[in-house]
N, CA, C and O atoms as a GROMACS GRO file, in nm:
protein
  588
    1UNK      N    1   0.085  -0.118   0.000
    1UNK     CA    2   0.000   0.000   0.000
    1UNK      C    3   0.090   0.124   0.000
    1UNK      O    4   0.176   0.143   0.086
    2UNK      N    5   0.056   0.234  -0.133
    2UNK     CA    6   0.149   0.334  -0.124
    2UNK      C    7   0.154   0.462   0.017
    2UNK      O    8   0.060   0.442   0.095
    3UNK      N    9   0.205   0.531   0.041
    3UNK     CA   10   0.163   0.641   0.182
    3UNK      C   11   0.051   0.708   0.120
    3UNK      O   12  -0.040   0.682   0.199
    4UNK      N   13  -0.002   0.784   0.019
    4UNK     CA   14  -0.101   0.813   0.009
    4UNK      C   15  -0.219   0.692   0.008
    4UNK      O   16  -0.332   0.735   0.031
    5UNK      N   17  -0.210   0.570  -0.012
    5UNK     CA   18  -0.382   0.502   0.004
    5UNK      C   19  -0.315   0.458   0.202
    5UNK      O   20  -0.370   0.363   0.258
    6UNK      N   21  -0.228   0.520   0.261
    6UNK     CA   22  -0.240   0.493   0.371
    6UNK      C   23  -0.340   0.644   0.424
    6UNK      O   24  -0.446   0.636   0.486
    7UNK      N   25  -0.292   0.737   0.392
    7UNK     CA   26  -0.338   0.798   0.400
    7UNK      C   27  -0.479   0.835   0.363
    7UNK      O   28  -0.538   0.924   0.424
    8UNK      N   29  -0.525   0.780   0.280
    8UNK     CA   30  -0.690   0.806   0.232
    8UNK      C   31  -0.757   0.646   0.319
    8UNK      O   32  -0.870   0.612   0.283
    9UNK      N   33  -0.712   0.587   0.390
    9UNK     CA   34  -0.749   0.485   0.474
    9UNK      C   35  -0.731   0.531   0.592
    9UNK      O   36  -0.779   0.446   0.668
   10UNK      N   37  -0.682   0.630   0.663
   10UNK     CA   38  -0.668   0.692   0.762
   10UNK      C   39  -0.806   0.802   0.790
   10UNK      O   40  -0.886   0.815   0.883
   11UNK      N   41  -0.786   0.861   0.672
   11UNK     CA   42  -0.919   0.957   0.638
   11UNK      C   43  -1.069   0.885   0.650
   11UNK      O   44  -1.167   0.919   0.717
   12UNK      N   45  -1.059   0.831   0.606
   12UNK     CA   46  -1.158   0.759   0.598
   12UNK      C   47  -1.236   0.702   0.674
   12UNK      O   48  -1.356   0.676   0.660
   13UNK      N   49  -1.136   0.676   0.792
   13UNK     CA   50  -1.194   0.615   0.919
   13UNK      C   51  -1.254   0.696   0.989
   13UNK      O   52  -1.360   0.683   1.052
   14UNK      N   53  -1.139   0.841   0.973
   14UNK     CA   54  -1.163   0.986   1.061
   14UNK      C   55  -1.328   1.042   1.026
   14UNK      O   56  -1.421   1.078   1.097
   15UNK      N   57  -1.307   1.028   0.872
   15UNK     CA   58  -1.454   1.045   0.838
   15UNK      C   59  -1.606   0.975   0.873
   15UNK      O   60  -1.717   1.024   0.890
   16UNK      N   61  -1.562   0.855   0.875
   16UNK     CA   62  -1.679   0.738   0.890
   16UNK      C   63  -1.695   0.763   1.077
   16UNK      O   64  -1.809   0.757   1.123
   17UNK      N   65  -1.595   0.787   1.158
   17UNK     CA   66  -1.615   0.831   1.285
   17UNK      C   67  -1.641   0.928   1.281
   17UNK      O   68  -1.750   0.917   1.338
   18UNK      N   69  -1.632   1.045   1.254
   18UNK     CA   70  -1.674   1.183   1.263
   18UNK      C   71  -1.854   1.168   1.183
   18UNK      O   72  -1.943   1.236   1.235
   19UNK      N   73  -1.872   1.122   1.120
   19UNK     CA   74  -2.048   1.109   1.073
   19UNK      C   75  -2.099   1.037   1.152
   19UNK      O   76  -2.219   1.058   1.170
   20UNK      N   77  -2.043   0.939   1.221
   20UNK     CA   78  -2.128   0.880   1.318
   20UNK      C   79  -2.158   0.943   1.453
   20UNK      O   80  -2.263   0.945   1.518
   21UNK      N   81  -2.034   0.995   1.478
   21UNK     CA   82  -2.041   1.085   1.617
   21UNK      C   83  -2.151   1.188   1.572
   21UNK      O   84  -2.219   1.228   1.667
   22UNK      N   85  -2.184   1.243   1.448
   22UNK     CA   86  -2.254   1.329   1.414
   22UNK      C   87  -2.458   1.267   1.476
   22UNK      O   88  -2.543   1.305   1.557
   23UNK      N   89  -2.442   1.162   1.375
   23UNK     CA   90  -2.525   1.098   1.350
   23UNK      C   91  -2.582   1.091   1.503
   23UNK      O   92  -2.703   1.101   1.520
   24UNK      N   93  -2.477   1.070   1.640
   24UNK     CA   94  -2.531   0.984   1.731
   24UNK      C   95  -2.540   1.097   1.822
   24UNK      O   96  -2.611   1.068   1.919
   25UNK      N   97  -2.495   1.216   1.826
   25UNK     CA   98  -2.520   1.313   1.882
   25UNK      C   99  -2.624   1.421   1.832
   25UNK      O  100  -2.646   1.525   1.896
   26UNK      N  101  -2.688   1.389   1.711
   26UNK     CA  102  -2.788   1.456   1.688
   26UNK      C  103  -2.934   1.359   1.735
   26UNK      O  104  -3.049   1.401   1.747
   27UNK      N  105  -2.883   1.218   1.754
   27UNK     CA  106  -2.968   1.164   1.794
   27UNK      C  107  -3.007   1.196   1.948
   27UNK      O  108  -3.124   1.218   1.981
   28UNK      N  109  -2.910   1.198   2.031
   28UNK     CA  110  -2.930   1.299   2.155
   28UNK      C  111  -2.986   1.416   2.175
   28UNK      O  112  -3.048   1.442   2.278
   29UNK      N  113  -2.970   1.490   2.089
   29UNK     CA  114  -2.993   1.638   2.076
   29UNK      C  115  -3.117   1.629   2.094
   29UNK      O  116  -3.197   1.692   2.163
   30UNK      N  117  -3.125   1.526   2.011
   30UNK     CA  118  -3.355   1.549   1.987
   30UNK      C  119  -3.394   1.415   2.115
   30UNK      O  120  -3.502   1.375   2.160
   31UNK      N  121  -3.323   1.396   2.128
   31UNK     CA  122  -3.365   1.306   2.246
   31UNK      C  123  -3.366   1.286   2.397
   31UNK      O  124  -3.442   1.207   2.452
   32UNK      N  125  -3.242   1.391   2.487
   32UNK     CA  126  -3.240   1.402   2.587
   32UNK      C  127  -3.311   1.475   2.631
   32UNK      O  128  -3.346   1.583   2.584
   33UNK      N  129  -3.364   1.393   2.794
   33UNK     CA  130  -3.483   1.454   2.829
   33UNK      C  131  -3.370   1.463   3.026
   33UNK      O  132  -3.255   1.434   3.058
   34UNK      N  133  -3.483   1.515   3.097
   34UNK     CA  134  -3.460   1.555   3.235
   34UNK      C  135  -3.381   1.671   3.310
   34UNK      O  136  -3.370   1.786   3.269
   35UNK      N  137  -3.326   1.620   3.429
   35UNK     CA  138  -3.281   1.794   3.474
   35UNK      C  139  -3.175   1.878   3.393
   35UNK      O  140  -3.175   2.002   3.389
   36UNK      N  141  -3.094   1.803   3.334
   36UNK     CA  142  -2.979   1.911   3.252
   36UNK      C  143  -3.053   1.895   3.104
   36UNK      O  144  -2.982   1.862   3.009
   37UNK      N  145  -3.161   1.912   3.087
   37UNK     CA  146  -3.171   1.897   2.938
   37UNK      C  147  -3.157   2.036   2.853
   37UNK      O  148  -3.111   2.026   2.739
   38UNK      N  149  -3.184   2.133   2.888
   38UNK     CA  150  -3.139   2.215   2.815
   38UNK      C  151  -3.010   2.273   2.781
   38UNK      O  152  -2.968   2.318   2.674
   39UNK      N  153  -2.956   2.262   2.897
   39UNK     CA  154  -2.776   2.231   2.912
   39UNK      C  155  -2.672   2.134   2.767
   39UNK      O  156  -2.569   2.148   2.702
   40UNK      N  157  -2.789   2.034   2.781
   40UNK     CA  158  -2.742   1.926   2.701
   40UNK      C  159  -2.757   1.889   2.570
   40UNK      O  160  -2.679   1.821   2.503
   41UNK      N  161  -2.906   1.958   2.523
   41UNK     CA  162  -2.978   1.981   2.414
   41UNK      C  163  -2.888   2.098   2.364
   41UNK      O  164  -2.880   2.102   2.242
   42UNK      N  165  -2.820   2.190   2.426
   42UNK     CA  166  -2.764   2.340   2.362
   42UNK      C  167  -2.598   2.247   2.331
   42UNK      O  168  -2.557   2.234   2.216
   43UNK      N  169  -2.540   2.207   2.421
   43UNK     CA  170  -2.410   2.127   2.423
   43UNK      C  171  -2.414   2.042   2.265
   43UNK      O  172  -2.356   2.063   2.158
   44UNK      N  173  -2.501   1.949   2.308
   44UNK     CA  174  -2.542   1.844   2.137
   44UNK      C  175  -2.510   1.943   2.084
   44UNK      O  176  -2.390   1.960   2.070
   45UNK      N  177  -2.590   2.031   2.042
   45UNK     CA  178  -2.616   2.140   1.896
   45UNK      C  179  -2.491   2.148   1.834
   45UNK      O  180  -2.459   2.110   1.721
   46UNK      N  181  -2.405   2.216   1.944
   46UNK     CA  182  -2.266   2.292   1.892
   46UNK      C  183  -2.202   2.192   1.925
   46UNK      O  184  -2.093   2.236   1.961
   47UNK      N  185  -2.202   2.063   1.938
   47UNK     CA  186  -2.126   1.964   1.867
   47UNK      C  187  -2.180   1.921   1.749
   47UNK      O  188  -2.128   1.960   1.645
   48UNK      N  189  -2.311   1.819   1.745
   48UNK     CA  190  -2.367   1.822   1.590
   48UNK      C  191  -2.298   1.901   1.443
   48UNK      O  192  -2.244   1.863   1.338
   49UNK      N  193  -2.340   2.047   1.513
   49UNK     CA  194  -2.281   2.183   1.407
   49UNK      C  195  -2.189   2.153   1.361
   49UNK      O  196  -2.189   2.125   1.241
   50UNK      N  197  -2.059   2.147   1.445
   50UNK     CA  198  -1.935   2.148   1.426
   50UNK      C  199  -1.892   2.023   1.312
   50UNK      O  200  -1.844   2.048   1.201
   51UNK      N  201  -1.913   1.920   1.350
   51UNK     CA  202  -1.935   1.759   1.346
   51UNK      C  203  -1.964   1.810   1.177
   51UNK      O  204  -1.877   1.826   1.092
   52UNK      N  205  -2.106   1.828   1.161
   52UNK     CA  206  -2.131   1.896   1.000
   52UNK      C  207  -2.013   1.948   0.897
   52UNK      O  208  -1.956   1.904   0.797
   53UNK      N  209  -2.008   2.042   0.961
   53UNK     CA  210  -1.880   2.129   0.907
   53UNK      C  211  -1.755   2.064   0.914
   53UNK      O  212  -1.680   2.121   0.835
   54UNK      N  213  -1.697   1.970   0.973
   54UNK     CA  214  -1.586   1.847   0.956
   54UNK      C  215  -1.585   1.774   0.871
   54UNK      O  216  -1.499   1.773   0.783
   55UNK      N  217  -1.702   1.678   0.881
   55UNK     CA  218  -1.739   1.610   0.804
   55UNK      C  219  -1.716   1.628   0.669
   55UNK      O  220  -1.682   1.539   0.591
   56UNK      N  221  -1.740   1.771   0.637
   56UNK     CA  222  -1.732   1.816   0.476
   56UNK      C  223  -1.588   1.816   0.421
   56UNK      O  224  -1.553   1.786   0.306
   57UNK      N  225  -1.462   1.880   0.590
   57UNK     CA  226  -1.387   1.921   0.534
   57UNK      C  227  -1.263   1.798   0.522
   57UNK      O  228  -1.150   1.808   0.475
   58UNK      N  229  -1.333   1.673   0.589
   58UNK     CA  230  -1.266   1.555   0.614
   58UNK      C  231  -1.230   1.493   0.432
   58UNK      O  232  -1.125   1.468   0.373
   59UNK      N  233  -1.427   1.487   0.375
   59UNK     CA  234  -1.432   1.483   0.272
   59UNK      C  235  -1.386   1.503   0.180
   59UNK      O  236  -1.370   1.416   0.094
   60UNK      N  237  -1.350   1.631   0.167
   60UNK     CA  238  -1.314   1.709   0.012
   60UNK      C  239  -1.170   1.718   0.032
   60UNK      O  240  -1.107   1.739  -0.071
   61UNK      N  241  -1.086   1.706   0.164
   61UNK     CA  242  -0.977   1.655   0.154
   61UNK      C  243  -0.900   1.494   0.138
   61UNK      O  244  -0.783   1.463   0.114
   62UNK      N  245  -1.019   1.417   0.160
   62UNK     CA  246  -0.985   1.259   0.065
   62UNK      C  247  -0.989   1.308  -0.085
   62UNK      O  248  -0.884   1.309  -0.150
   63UNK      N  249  -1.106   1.348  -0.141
   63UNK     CA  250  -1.103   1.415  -0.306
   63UNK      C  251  -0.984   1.519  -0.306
   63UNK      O  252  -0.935   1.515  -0.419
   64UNK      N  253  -0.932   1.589  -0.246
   64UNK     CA  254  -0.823   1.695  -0.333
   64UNK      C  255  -0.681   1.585  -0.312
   64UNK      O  256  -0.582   1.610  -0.382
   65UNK      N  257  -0.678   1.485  -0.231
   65UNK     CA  258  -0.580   1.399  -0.306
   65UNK      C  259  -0.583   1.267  -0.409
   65UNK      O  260  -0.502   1.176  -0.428
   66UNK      N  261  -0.718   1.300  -0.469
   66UNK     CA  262  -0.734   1.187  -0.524
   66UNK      C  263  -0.806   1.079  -0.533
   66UNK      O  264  -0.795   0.990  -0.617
   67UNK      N  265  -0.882   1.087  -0.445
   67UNK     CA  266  -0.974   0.960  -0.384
   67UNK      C  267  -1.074   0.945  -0.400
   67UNK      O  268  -1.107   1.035  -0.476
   68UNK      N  269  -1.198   0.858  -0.366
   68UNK     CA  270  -1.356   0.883  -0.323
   68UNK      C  271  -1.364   0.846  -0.198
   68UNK      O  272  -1.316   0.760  -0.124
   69UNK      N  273  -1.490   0.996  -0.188
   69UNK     CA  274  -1.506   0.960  -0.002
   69UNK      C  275  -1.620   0.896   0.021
   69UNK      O  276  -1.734   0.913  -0.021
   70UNK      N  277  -1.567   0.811   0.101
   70UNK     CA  278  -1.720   0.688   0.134
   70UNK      C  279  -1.796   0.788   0.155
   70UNK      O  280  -1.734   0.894   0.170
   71UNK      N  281  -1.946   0.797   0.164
   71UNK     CA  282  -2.077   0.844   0.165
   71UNK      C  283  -2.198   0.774   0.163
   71UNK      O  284  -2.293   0.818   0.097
   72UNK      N  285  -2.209   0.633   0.250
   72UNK     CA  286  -2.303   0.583   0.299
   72UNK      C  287  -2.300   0.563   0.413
   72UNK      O  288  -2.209   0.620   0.474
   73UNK      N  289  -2.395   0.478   0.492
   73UNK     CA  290  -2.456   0.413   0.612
   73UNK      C  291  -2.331   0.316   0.624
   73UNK      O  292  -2.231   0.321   0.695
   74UNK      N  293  -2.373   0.229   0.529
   74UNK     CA  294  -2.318   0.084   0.497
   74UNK      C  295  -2.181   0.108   0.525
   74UNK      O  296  -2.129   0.035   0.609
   75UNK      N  297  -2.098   0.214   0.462
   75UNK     CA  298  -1.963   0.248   0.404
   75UNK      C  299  -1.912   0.286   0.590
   75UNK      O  300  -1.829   0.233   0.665
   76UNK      N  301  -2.003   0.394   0.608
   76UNK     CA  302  -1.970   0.399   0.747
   76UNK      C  303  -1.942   0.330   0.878
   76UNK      O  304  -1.866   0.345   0.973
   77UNK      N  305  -2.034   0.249   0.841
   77UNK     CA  306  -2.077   0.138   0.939
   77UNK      C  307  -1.941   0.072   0.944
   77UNK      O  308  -1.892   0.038   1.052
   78UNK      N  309  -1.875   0.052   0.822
   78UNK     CA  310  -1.772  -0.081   0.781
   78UNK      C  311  -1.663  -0.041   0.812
   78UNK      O  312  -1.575  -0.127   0.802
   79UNK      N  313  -1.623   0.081   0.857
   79UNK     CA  314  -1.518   0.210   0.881
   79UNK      C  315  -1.518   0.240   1.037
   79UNK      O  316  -1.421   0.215   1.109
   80UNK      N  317  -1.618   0.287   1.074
   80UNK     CA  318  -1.609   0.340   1.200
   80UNK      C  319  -1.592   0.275   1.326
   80UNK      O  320  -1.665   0.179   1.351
   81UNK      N  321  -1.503   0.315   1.415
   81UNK     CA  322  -1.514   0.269   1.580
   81UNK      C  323  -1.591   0.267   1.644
   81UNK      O  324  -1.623   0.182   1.727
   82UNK      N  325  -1.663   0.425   1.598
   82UNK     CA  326  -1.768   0.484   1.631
   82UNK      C  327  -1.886   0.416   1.618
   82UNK      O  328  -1.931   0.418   1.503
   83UNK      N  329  -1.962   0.347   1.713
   83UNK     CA  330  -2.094   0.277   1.653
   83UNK      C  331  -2.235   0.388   1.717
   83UNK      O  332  -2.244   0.470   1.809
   84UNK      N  333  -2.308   0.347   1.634
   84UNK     CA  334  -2.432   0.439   1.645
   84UNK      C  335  -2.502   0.407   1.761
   84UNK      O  336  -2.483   0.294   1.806
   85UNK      N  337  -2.583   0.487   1.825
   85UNK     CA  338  -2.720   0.434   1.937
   85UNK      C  339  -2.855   0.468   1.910
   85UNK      O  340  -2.904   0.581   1.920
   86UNK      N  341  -2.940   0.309   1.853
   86UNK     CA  342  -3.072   0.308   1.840
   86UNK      C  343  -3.151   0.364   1.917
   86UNK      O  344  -3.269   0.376   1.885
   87UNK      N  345  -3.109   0.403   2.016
   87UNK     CA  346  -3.185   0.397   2.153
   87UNK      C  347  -3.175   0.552   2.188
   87UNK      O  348  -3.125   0.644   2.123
   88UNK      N  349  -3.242   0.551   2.318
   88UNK     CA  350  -3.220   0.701   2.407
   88UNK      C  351  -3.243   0.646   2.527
   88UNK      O  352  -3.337   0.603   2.594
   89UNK      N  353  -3.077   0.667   2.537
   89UNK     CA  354  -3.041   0.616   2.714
   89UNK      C  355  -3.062   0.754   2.779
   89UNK      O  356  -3.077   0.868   2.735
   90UNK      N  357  -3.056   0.683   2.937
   90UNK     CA  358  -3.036   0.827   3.013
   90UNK      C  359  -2.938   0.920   2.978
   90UNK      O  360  -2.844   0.883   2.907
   91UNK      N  361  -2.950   1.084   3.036
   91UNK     CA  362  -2.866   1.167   2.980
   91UNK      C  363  -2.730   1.121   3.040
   91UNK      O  364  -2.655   1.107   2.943
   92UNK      N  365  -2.691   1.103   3.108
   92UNK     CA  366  -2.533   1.059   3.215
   92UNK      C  367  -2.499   0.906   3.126
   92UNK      O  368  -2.383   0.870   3.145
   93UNK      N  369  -2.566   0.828   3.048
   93UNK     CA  370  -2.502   0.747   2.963
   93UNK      C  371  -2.506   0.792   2.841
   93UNK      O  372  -2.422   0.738   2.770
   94UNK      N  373  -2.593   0.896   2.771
   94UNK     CA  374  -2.531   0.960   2.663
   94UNK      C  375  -2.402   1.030   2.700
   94UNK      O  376  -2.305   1.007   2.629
   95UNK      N  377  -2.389   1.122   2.813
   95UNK     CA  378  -2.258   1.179   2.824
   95UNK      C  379  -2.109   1.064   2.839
   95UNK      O  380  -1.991   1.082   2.811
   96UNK      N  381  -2.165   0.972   2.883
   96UNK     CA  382  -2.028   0.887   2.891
   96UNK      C  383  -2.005   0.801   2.758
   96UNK      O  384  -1.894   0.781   2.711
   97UNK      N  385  -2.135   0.749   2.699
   97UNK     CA  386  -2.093   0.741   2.563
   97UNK      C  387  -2.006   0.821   2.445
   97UNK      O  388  -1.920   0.789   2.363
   98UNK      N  389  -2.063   0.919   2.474
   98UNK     CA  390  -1.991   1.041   2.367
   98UNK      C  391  -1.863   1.102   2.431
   98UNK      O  392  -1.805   1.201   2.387
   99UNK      N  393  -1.825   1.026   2.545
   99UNK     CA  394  -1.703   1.084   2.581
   99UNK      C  395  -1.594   0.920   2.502
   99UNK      O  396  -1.486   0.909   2.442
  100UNK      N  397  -1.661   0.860   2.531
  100UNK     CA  398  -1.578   0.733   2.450
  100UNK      C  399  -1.580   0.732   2.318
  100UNK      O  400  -1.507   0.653   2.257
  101UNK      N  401  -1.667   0.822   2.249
  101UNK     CA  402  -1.682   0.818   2.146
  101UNK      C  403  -1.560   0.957   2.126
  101UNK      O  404  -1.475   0.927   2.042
  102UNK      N  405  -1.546   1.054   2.168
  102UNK     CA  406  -1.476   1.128   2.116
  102UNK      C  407  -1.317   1.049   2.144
  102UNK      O  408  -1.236   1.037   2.052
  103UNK      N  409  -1.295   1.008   2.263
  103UNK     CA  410  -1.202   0.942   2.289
  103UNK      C  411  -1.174   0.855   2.135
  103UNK      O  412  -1.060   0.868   2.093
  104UNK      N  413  -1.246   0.790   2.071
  104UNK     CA  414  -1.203   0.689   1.969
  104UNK      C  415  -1.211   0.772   1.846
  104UNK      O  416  -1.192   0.717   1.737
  105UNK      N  417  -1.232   0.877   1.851
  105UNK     CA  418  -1.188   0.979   1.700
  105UNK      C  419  -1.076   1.067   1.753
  105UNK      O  420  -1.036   1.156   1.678
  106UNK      N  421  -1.042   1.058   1.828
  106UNK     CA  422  -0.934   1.138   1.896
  106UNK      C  423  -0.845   1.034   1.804
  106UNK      O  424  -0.801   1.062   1.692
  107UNK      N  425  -0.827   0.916   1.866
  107UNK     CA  426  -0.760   0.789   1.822
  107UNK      C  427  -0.730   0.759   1.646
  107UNK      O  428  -0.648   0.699   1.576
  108UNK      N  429  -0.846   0.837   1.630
  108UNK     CA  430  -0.858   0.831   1.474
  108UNK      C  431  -0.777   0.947   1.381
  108UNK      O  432  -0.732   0.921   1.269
  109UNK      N  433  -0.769   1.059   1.435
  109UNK     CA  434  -0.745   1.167   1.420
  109UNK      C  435  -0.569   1.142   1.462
  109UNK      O  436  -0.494   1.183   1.373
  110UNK      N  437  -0.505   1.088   1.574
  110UNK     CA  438  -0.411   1.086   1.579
  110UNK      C  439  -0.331   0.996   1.462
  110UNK      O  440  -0.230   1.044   1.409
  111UNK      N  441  -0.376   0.870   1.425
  111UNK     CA  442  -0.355   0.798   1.303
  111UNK      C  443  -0.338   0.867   1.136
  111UNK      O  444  -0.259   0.836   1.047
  112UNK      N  445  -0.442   0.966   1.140
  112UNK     CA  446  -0.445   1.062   1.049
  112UNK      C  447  -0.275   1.116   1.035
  112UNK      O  448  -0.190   1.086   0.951
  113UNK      N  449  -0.268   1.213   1.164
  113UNK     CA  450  -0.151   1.278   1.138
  113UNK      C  451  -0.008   1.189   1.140
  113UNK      O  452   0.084   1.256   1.091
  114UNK      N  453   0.041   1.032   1.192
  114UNK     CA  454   0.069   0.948   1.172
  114UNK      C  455   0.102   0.958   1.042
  114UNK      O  456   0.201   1.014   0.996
  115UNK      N  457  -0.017   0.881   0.961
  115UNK     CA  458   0.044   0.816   0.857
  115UNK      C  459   0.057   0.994   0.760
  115UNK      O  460   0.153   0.983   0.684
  116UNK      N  461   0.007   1.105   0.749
  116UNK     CA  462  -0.006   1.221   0.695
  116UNK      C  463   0.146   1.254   0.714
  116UNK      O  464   0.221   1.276   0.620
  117UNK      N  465   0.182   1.255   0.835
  117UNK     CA  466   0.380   1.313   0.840
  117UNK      C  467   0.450   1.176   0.798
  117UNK      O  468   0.568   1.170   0.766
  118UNK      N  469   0.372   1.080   0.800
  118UNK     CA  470   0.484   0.994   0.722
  118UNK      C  471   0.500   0.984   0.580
  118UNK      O  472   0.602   0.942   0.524
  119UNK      N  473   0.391   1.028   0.522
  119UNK     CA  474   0.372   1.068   0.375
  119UNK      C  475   0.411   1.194   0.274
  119UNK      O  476   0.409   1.211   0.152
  120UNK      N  477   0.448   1.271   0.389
  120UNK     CA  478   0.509   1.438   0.374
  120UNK      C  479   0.373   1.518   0.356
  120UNK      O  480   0.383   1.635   0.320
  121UNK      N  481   0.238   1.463   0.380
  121UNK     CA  482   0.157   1.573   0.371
  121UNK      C  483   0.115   1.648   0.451
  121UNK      O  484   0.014   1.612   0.512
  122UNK      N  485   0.174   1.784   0.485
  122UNK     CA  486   0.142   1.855   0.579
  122UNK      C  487   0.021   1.908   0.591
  122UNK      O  488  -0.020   1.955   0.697
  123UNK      N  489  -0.058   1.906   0.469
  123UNK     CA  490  -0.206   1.972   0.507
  123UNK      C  491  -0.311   1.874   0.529
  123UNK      O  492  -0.423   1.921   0.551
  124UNK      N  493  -0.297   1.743   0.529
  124UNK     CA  494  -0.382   1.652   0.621
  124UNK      C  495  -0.310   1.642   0.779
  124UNK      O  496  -0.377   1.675   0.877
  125UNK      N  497  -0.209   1.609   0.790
  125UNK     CA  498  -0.146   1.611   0.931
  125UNK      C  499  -0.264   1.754   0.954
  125UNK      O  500  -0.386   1.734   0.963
  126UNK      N  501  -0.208   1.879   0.960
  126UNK     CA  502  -0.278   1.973   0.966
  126UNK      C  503  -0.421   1.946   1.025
  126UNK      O  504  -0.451   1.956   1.144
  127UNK      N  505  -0.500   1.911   0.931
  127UNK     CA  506  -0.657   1.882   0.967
  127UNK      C  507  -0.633   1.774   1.072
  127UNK      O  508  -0.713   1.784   1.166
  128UNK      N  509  -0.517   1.640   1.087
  128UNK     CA  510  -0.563   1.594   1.170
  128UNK      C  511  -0.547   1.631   1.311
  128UNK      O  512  -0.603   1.571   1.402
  129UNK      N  513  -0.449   1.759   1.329
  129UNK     CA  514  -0.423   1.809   1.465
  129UNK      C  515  -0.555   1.896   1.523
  129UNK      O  516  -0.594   1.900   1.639
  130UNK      N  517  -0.619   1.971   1.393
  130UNK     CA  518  -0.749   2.033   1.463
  130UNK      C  519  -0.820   1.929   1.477
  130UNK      O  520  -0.860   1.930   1.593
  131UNK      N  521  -0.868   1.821   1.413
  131UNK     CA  522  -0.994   1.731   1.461
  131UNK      C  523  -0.922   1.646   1.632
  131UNK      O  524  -0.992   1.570   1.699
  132UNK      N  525  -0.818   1.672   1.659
  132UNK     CA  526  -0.716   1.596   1.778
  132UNK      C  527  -0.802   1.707   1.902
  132UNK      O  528  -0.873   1.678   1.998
  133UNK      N  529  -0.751   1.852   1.844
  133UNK     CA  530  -0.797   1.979   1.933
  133UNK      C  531  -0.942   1.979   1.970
  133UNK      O  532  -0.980   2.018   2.080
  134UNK      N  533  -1.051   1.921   1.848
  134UNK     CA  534  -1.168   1.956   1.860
  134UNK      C  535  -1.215   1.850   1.949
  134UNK      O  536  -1.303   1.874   2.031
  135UNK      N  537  -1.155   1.719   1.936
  135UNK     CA  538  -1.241   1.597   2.007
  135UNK      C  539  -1.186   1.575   2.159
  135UNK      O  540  -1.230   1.487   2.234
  136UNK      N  541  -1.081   1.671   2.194
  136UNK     CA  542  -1.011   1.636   2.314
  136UNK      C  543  -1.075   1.766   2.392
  136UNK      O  544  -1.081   1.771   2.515
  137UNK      N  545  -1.116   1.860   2.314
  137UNK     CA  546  -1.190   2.000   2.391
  137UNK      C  547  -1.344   1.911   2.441
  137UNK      O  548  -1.410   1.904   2.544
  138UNK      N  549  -1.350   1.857   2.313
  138UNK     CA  550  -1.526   1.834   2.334
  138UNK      C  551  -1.540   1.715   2.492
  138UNK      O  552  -1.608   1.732   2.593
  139UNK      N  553  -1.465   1.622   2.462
  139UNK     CA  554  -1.421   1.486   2.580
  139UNK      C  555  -1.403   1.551   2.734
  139UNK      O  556  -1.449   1.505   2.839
  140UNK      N  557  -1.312   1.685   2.714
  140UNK     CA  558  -1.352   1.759   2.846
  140UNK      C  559  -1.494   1.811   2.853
  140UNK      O  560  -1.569   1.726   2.899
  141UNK      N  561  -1.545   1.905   2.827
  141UNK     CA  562  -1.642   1.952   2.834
  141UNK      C  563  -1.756   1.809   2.877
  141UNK      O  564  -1.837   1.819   2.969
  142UNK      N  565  -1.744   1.700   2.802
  142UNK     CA  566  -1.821   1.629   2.809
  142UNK      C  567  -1.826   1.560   2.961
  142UNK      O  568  -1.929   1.566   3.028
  143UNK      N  569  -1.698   1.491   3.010
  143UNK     CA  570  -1.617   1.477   3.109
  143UNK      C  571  -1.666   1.575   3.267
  143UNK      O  572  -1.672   1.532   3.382
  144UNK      N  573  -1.684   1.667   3.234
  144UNK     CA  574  -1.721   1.772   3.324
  144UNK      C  575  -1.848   1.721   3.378
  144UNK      O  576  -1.875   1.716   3.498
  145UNK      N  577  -1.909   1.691   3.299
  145UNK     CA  578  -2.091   1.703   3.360
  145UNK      C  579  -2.089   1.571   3.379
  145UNK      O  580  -2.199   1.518   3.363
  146UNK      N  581  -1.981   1.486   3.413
  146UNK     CA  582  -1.987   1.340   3.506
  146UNK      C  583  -1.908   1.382   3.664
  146UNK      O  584  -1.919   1.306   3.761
  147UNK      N  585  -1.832   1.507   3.671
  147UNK     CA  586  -1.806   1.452   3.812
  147UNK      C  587  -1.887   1.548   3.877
  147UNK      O  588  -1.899   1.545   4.000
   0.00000   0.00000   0.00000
């Protein structure tokens, strides 16, 4: 495998985790109910948001080197660490879910910049240090409203 299809296999994962975290935190958003819910419902949002706006830029940087970016369920599913939740657990197991969940795109994101400086591409390394910044900000924040 050349460093670039290491690299668009790195992406890829980052991506297929980053849509699911999307996916599973918008499922919260519309779903948490009880005493911190508005706390938590506003928290979701501006992760969701963000999550959106990644997602795209995860994307179109597999395409500006060349690639296709998975863009299904299926594709995701087969990619990600990140697994989805059918359900709507209590709010204190959505928060500890999505802290494991950022924890495992953190993981993903570090792999990114990995195989990205081993390839000489500095503008994926790049993206993968902000998605490192964004999922380790969010894991605190998240982290917080457990102790």
């Amino acid at each position: 495998m050349s460093s670039n299809e290491h690299v668009v296999k790195a992406l890829s994962k980052l991506l297929a985790d980053t849509y699911t975290l999307y996916l599973k935190t918008h499922n919260y958003h519309w779903n948490v109910t009880g005493p911190m819910f508005n706390t938590l419902h506003t928290l979701f949002e501006t992760e969701y948001t963000e999550y959106a706006l990644a997602v795209d830029e995860i994307a179109e940087r597999i395409r500006a080197i060349g690639a296709r970016a998975a863009g299904s369920y299926t594709e995701f599913a087969e990619l990600a660490s990140v697994k989805e939740d059918r359900g709507s657990p209590p709010a204190m197991e959505m928060i500890s879910n999505l802290v494991a969940d950022q924890e495992a795109t953190v993981a993903s994101a570090r792999k990114v910049v990995e195989v990205a400086e081993a390839a000489g591409d500095q503008a994926t390394a790049d993206l993968g240090v902000r998605r490192i910044e964004t999922h380790e900000k969010n894991a605190w924040m998240l982290r917080s409203h457990l102790e």
